[in-house]
C-alpha positions in Angstrom: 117.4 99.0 57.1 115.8 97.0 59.9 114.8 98.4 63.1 114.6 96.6 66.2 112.4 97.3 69.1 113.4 96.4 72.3 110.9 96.5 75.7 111.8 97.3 78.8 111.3 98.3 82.4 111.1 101.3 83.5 113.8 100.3 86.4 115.4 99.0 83.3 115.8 102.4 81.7 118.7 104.5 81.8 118.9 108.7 83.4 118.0 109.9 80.1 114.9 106.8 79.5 113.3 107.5 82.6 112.8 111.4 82.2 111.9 111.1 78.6 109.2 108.6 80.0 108.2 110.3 82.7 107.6 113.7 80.8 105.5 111.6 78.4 103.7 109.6 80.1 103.4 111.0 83.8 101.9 114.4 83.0 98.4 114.1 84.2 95.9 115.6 81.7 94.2 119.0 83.2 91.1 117.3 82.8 91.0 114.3 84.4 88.7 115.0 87.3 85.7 116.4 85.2 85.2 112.8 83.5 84.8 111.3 87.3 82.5 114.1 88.0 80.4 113.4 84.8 80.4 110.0 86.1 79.1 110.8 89.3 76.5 113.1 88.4 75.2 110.1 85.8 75.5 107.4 87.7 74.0 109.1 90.6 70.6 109.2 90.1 70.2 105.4 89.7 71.6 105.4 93.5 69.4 107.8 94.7 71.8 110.7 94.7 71.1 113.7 92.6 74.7 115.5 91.9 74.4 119.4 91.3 77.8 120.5 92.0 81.2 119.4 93.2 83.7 121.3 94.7 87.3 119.9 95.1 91.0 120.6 96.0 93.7 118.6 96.6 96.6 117.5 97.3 99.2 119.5 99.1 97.5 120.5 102.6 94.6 119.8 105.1 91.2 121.0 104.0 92.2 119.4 100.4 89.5 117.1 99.6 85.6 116.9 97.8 82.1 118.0 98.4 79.0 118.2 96.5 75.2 119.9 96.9 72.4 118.5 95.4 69.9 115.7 97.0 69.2 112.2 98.1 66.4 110.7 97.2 65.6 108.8 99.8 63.0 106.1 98.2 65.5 105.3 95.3 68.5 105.0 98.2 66.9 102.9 99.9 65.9 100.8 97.1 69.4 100.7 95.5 71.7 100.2 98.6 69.0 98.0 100.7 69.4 94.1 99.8 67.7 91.1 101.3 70.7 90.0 102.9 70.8 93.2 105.3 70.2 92.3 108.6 68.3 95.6 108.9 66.4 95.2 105.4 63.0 95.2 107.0 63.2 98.1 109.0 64.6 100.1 105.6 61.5 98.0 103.8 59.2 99.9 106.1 60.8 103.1 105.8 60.4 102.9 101.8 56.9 102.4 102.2 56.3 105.1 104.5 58.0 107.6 102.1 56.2 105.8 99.1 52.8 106.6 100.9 54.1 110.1 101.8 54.3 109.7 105.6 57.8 111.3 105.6 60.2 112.9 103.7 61.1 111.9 99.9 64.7 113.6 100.2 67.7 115.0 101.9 68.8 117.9 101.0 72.6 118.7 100.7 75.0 121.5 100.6 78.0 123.3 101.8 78.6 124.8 105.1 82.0 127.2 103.3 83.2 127.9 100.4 87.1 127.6 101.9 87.3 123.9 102.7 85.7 121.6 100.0 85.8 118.0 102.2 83.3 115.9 103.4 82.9 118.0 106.6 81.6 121.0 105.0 78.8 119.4 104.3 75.3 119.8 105.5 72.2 118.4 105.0 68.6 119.1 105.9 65.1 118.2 105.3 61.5 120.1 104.4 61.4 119.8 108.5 64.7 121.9 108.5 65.1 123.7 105.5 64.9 127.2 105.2 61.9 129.0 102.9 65.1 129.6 100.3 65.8 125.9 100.4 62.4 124.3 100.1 61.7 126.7 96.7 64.8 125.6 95.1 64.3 121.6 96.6 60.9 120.6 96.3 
């Protein structure tokens, strides 16, 4: 017996084709946000950002969205994100050297202003300048 396969679109489909697919293949796994935090947290340091921990919700009300606490490094930042072409690339030049020769700060600290909300605007940041004692024993 020969079997024939025949491809088609998914407008294409009949009732029954089209919820068959869709319970397949449009499930989305319970894991799929974990790999783009992984992600982030390795790819973050080569930016200057040091990932500890991200807090999301979504996508059914305001107040759904992401945060995260950790650090920038502000020397490596710089460095990545600053390119020749900027028109303000000198002024960010000068800035790296300062905090190379340890006339400023090295990092920005960041964390979360609630625990409710997760978006961007419950986050905070600070610096050794601003920090509390807590903060600058667990940020150095």
């Amino acid at each position: 017996m020969e079997t024939t396969t025949q491809l088609l679109a998914f407008d294409e489909l009949n009732a029954y084709g089209k919820a068959n697919a869709m319970s397949r293949y449009n499930d989305t796994p319970d894991d799929w946000a974990q790999e783009i935090i992984d992600r982030a947290k390795q790819d973050g340091p080569e930016r200057g950002f040091e990932i500890e921990e991200v807090a999301w919700s979504g996508f059914s009300s305001q107040g759904d969205g992401a945060s995260w606490t950790g650090m920038v490094r502000l020397y490596r930042f710089i460095e990545y994100h600053n390119k020749p072409d900027n028109h303000d690339y000198t002024q960010y030049f000068v800035l790296n050297e300062l905090i190379k020769d340890g006339w400023t700060d090295t990092h920005v600290g960041v964390s979360r202003s609630g625990f409710y909300y997760n978006h961007s605007g419950m986050m905070k940041w600070w610096t050794s300048a601003t920090a509390s004692t807590t903060q600058k024993a667990t940020h150095p």
